[in-house]
N, C-alpha and C positions, 0 to 999 in steps of 0.2 A: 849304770847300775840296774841290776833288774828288778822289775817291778813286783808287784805283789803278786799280780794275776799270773802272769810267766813262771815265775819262780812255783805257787803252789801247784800248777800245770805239770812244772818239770818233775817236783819232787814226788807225786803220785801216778799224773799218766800212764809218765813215760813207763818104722815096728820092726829093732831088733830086737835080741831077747832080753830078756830082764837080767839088768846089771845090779848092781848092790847101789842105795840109794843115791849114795853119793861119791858114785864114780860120772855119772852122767849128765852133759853140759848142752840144753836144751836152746840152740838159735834159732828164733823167730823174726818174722817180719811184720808189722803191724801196720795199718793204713787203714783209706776210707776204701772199702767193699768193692773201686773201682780199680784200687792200686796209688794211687796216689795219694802226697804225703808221708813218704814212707818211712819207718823208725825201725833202730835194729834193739828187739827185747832179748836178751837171755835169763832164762831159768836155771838155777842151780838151790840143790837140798845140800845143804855140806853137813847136813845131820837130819836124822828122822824129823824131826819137830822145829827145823830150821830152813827158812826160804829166803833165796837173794834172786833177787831182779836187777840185771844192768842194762841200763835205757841210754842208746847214746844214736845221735844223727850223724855223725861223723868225729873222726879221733883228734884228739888235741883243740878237743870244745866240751862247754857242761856237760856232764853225763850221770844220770843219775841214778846210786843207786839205793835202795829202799830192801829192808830186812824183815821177814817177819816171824815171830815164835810162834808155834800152834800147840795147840791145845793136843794129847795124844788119845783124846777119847773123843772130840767131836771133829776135829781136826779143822779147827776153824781159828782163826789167828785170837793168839790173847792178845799179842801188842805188837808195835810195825813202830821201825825206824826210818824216818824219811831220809835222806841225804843225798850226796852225791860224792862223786869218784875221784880224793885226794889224789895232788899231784903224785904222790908215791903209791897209787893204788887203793889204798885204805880208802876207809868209808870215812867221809868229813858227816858229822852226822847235824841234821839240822830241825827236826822236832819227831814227834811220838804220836803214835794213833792205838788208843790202847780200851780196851772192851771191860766195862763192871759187868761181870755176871752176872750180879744179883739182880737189877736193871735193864741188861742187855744195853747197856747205854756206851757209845763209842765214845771217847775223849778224845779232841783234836787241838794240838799244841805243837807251835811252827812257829821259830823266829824270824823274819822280816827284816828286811831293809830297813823299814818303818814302823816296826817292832814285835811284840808277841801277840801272834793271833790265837784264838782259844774258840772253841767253838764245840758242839757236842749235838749226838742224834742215834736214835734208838733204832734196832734195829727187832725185827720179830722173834717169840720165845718161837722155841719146839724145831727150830731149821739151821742149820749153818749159815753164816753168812759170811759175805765174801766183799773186794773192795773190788770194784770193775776197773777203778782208774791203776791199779797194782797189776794190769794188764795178766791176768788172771793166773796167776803166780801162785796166789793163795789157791787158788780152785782147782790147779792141774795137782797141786798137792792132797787134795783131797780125793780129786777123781783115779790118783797113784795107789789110793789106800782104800777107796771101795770099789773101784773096777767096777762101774755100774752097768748091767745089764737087764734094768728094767726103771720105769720111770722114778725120776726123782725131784725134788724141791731146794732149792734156796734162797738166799735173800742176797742183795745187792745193795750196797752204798756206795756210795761217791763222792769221790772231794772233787766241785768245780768253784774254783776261785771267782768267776765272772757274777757269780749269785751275791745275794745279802748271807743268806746262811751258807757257808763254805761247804761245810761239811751236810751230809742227807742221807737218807732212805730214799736207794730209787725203784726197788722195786722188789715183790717175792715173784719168781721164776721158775715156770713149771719145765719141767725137760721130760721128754716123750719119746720113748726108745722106738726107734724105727730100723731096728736089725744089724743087721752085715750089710755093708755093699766095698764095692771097691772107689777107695778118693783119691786121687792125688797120686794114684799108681801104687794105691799098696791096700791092704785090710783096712777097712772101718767100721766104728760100729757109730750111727749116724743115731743123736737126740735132735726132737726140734721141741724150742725154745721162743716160750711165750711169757710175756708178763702178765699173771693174773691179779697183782696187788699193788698200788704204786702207779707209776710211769706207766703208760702205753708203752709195747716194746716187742720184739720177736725174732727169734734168729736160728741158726743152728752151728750143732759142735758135731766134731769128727774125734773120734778119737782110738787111738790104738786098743786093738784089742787084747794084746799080752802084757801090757805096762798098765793100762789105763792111760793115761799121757796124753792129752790133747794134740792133733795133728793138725785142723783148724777151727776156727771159728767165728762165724759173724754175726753179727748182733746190727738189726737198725737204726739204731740210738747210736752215737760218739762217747767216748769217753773223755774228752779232751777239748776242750776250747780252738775252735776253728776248722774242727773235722765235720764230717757229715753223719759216718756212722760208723762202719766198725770191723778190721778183718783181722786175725792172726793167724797167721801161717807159718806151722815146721817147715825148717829152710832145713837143718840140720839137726845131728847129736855126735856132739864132743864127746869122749874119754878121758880121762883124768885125773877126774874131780877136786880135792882141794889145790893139790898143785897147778894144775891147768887152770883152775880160778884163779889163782893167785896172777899167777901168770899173763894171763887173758887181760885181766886187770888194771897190771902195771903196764902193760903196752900202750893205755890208752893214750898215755902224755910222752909214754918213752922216748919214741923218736921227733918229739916233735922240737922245732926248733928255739932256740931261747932258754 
């Protein structure tokens, strides 16, 4: 059976031209900064204000996948579905991470082997904020819809199961536009990325200049129990969109034997 700490780990860790939002199926590879440990993250919008994340280490084992609603004016999640990847593909769904505005207070609710955990933490007024361990799902959707080319600000929480408080505020995060350059064999436009409230922290993101879309990004903090620190990297972009989700999806257990 899996444990608490495992289980909340699983269920949150884990430049062509501009297609229509949800035709495009975003493969990434996530690890510690050196390569190792490596996880395969996919991003998908199957709607303007709708973000799916599938986190899976290999097919025909957990795979988890985690939903979130955004907000269409600050573009910052109202509420997140944790779950993971029914044997038919569908989302087994297994608790909520859902933001009071009036508060700015996150609500975290996840059932357990060992039962319902609850837990809650605020995160700052006047910024967006964003979940680190949703391996930045929520943020490339944002960064889709302001195309930033000049500095900007957010805030970071994170669910780490290994704490007494699950759920936290880890940091507000300044990003420092530092132009065009070429990364990874194609256009970038390169922020570096500092923690100025919170967490010690600092890293930097790459990101497509005609989508906004993240290309990579690393951060020296982990988001994940057992990592060091922190790398994501565009491996690819799928076409298709919901179909090819769907699709993408139900392969995970498809062929597998049993």
């Amino acid at each position: 059976m899996i444990g608490r700490a495992a289980l909340l780990a699983f269920l949150f860790a884990g430049g062509a031209a501009a297609r229509p939002v949800d035709d495009e199926i975003r493969h990434y590879l996530r690890s510690n900064r050196d390569g190792s440990s490596p996880e395969h993250i996919v991003h998908f919008r199957p709607a303007t204000t709708d973000v799916a994340v599938y986190k899976w280490v290999r097919t025909c084992a957990d795979a988890a996948y985690v939903t979130a609603q955004m907000d269409p004016v600050e573009w910052e999640a109202r509420s997140m579905i944790a779950g993971r990847v029914a044997k038919d593909g569908t989302q087994q769904r297994i608790g909520t991470l859902t933001l009071i505005p009036t508060t700015r207070t996150l609500r975290l609710v996840i059932d357990l082997p060992e039962g319902r955990l609850r837990d809650t933490a605020r995160v700052p007024e006047g910024l967006p904020w964003f979940l680190f361990d949703y391996d930045l799902g929520d943020l490339n959707a944002w960064l889709q819809e302001r195309r930033p080319d000049a500095d900007f600000r957010f805030a970071w929480a994170l669910v780490w199961p290994e704490n007494r408080d699950a759920l936290d505020y880890l940091a507000t995060v300044q990003a420092t536009h530092h132009g065009l350059e070429h990364h990874d064999g194609r256009p970038a436009r390169r922020f570096e990325l500092s923690f100025v409230d919170g967490r010690t922290g600092s890293g930097t993101l790459w990101l497509d200049p005609a989508s906004g879309a993240i290309i990579e990004a690393q951060v020296d903090q982990p988001n994940y129990p057992g990592m060091t620190d922190y790398r994501l990297r565009l491996e690819r972009v799928e076409t298709g969109g919901r179909r090819a989700w769907r699709r993408l999806l139900a392969a995970h257990y498809g062929a597998c034997p049993g």
